[in-house]
C-alpha positions as CSV (number, residue, x, y, z in Angstrom):
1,X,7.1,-15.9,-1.3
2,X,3.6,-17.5,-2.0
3,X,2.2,-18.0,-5.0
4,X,-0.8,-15.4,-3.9
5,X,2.3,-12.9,-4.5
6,X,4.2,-14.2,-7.3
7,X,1.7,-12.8,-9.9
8,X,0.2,-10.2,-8.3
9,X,1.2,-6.7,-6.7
10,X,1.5,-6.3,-3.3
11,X,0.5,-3.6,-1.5
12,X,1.6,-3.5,2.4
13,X,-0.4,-1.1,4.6
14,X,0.1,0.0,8.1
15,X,-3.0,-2.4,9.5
16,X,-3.9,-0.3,12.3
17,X,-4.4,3.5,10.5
18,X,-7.9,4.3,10.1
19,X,-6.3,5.8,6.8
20,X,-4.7,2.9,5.3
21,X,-7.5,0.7,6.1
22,X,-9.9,2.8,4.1
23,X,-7.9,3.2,1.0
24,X,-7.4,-0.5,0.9
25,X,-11.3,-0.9,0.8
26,X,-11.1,1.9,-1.4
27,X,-8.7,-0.4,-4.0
28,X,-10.8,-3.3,-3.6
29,X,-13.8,-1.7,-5.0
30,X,-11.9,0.0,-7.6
31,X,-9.6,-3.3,-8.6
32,X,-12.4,-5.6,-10.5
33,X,-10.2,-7.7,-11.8
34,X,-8.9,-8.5,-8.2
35,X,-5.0,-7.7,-9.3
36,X,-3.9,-6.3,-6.2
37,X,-3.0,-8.4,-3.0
38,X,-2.6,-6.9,0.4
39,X,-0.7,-7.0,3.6
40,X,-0.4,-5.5,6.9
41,X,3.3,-3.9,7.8
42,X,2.2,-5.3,11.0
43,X,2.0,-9.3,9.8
44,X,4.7,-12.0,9.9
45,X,4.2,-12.1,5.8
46,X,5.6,-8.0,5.7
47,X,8.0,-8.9,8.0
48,X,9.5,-11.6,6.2
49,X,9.4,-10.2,3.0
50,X,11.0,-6.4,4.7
51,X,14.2,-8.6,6.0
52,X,14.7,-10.2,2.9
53,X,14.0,-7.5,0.3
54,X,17.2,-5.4,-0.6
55,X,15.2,-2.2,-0.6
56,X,14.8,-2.5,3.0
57,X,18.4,-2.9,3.9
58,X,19.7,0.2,4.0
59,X,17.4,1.6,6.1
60,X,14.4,2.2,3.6
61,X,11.7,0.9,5.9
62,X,9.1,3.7,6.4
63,X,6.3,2.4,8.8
64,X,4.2,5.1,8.0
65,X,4.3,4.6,4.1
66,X,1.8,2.9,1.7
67,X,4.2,0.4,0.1
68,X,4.0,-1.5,-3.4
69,X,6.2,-4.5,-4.1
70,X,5.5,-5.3,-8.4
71,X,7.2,-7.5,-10.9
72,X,10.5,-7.5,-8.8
73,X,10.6,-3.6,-7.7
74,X,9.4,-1.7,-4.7
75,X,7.7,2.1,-4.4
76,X,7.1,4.1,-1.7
77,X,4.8,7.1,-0.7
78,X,3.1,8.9,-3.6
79,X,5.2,7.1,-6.6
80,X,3.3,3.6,-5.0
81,X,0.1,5.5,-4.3
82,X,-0.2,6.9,-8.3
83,X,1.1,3.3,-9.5
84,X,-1.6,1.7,-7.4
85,X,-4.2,4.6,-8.8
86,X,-2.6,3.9,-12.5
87,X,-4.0,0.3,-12.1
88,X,-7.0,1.0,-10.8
89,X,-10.7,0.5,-12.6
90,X,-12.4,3.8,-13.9
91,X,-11.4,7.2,-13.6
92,X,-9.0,7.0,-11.1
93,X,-6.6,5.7,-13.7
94,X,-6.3,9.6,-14.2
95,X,-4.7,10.0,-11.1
96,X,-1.3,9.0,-12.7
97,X,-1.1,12.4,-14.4
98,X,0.3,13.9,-10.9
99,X,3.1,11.8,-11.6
100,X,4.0,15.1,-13.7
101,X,4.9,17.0,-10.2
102,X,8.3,16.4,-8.8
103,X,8.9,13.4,-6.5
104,X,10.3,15.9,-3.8
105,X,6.9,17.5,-3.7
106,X,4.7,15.0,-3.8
107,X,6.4,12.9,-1.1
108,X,6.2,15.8,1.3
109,X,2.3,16.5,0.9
110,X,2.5,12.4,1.0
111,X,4.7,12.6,4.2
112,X,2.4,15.6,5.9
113,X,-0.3,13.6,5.8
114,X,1.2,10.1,6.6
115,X,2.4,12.6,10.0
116,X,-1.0,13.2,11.3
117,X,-3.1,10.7,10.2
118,X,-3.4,9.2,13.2
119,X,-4.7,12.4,14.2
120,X,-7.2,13.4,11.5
121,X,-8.6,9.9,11.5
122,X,-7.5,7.5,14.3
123,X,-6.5,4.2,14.6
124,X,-7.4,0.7,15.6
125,X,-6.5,-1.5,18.4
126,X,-5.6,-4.5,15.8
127,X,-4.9,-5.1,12.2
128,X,-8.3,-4.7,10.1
129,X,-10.0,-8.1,9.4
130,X,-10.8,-8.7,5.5
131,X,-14.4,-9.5,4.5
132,X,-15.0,-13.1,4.1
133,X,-15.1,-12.5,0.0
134,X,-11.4,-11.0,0.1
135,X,-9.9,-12.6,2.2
136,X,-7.9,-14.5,-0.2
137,X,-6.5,-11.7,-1.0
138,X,-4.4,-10.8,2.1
139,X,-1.4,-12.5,3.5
């Protein structure tokens, strides 16, 4: 793995949802300190790190789920989505108290939308393109 992971969290993203691609602008702005890294399901980097993680294994692989690899573990769905939200800057740290709903629940309003949100918002023809000032931040 790189050393632009090593440190950081990881978040992989399905690179062609219009979805996806705005909540990772959405972390940017909301991740001053420039913690979180980012990459699409779609690139070789995902890829690699998918076949070699244990998590993926067994069959774990959801293509449609926001994904967070940190400090040696991987989360899925809404338990990744409130971790991300935990760490970001202002009031969104606030978001983590939904944590108190059962995983079963949140997963399937975090499934229902994954469902149609190609739908409700589209989708590109090619993995999003960082700004030239984040780049450095996606593998």
């Amino acid at each position: 793995m790189n050393t632009k992971a090593s440190n950081n969290p990881v978040i992989f993203f399905d690179g062609i949802c219009n979805l996806c691609n705005a909540s990772v602008n959405f972390i940017i702005r909301h991740d001053k300190a420039g913690n979180f890294r980012f990459a699409p399901l779609q690139s070789e980097f995902a890829k690699a790190f998918l076949e070699n993680n244990a998590s993926f294994k067994n069959g774990h692989i959801l293509p449609d789920s926001m994904i967070l690899a940190e400090d040696g573990k991987v989360y899925f769905r809404s338990e990744a989505a409130l971790r991300i939200a935990g760490k970001m800057d202002g009031i969104w740290k606030a978001l983590i108290i939904f944590r108190i709903i059962p995983l079963r629940w949140r997963d399937f309003i975090y499934d229902f939308i994954a469902k149609n949100r190609y739908r409700w918002f589209g989708k590109r023809q090619s993995c999003m393109v960082p700004a030239p000032d984040n780049s450095d931040r996606f593998f």
